[in-house]
Each structure stands twice: as C-alpha cells, then as structure tokens.
N, C-alpha and C positions, 0 to 999 in steps of 0.2 A: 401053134408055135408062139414062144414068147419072143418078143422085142431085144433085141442088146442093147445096153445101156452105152451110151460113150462114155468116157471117163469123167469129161466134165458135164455132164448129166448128174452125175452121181451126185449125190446132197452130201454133202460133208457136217462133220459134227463141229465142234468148237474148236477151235485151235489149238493144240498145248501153249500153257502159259496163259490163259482167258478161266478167268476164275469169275462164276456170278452170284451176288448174293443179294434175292429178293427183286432181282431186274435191272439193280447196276453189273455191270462188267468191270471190272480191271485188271488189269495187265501186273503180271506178277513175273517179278525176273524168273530166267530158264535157266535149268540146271542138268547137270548131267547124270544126277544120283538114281541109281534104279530103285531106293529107298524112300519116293518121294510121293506122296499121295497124291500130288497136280502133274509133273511130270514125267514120275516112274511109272512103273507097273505095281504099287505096294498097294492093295485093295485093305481099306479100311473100315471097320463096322464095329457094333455092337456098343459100348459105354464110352460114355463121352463124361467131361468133366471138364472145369475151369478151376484153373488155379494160380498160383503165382508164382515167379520163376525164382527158385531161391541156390542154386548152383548152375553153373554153364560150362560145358565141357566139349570137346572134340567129338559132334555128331551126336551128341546126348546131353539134354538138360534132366533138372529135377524141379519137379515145384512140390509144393505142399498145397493142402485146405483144410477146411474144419467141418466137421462133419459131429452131429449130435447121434450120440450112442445109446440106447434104454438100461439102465442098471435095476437091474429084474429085485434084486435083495433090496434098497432101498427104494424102490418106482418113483424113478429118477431119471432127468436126462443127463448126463455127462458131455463136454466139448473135446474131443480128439481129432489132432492134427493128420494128415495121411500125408506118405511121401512117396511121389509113382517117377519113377523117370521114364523118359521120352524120344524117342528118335528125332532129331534136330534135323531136317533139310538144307543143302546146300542154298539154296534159294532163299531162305530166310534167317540165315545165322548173323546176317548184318544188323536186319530189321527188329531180332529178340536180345533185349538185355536185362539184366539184374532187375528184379522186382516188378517185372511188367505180367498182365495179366492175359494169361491165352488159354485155347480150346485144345486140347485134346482128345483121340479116339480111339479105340483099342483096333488092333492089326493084329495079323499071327507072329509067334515070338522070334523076336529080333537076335535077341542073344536073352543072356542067363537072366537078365534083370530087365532088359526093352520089350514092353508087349502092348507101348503107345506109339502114336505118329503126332506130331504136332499136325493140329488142322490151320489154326490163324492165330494172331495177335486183337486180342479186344481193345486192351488200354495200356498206355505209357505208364512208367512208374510213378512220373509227377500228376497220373491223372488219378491216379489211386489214392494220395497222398492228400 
C-alpha cells in the first residue's frame, strides 16, 4: 500500500509570477491574460529571435532585425531586414517601448499575422543607442 500525501507535503513548483534566469529570481507583475507565457497557459517553443521594437499596438508589437541572405547569382551576401509581430502580455506592456531590444518565441498561431509571444526585454532604447 502507498502513503497519502497531505497537502502540505506536497512539493510545490514556483509560484506564478517567479520568473528565473540562470539562478536569479524576479518577480514579475501578475496578469490575467490566458495569452501569457509566465502566467497564462500559452506554451511556447521552437525559434526564438531578438529584435527591436519598431511599432506598438493593443496586445501586439512588431520588431524588425537584419539578417544576411546568400545571392546564389553573384556569391554574395546581401543584409535584409525581417518584420515578425508578437503577442504583447499584459504584464509587460508597461515595461516595452519604442526601440527597445527584446526575446521572442514561436507559439501556435495567434491570429492571422501572431505566431510569437514576447519572452523578456534585453535592453532599453538609450542602452542600444
């Protein structure tokens, strides 16, 4: 026969809202978005990418980067810009503005044009600058 556990027996995992990277913790405001990768239920994978936020909208940013492309006809690299938009969390629509640099992740598609989640914010605008 197995043991029952009591409740507080029971190991609990991290808290919602307890975000760790590398062995710090911090506390990251709570939200109530079911679209939110720390809060919600919205499971996030596969390409990640950093970029810079160059429009902000109602639950949706867009950034760009630069990414070098091979031109096969002259064996060449070319620089071309990519523009992905993003799922924007309640939880961080304070902390993201114009021209700051943040992580992205691919999730399943959001709507017609959303098929990221914002993960974090790397850098401020004036740290880029």
């Amino acid at each position: 026969m197995t043991k029952k556990m009591k409740k507080t027996e029971i190991k609990k995992t991290a808290p919602k809202g307890v975000l760790s990277k590398k062995g710090k913790t911090e506390i990251v405001g709570t939200c109530n978005d079911k679209d939110c990768p720390i809060h919600g239920g919205l499971k996030s994978r596969g390409k990640t990418f950093k970029g810079i936020v160059i429009s902000k909208h109602d639950k949706r940013i867009a950034i760009e980067f630069e990414r070098m492309i091979h031109v096969r006809k002259y064996e060449r690299y070319a620089k071309s810009k990519t523009k992905v938009h993003a799922r924007l969390p309640k939880c961080m629509e304070k902390e993201i503005n114009l021209g700051d640099l943040i992580k992205i992740q691919e999730c399943r598609p959001l709507s017609k044009i959303i098929h990221f989640v914002v993960i974090e914010k790397l850098k401020n605008a004036e740290d880029i600058k």
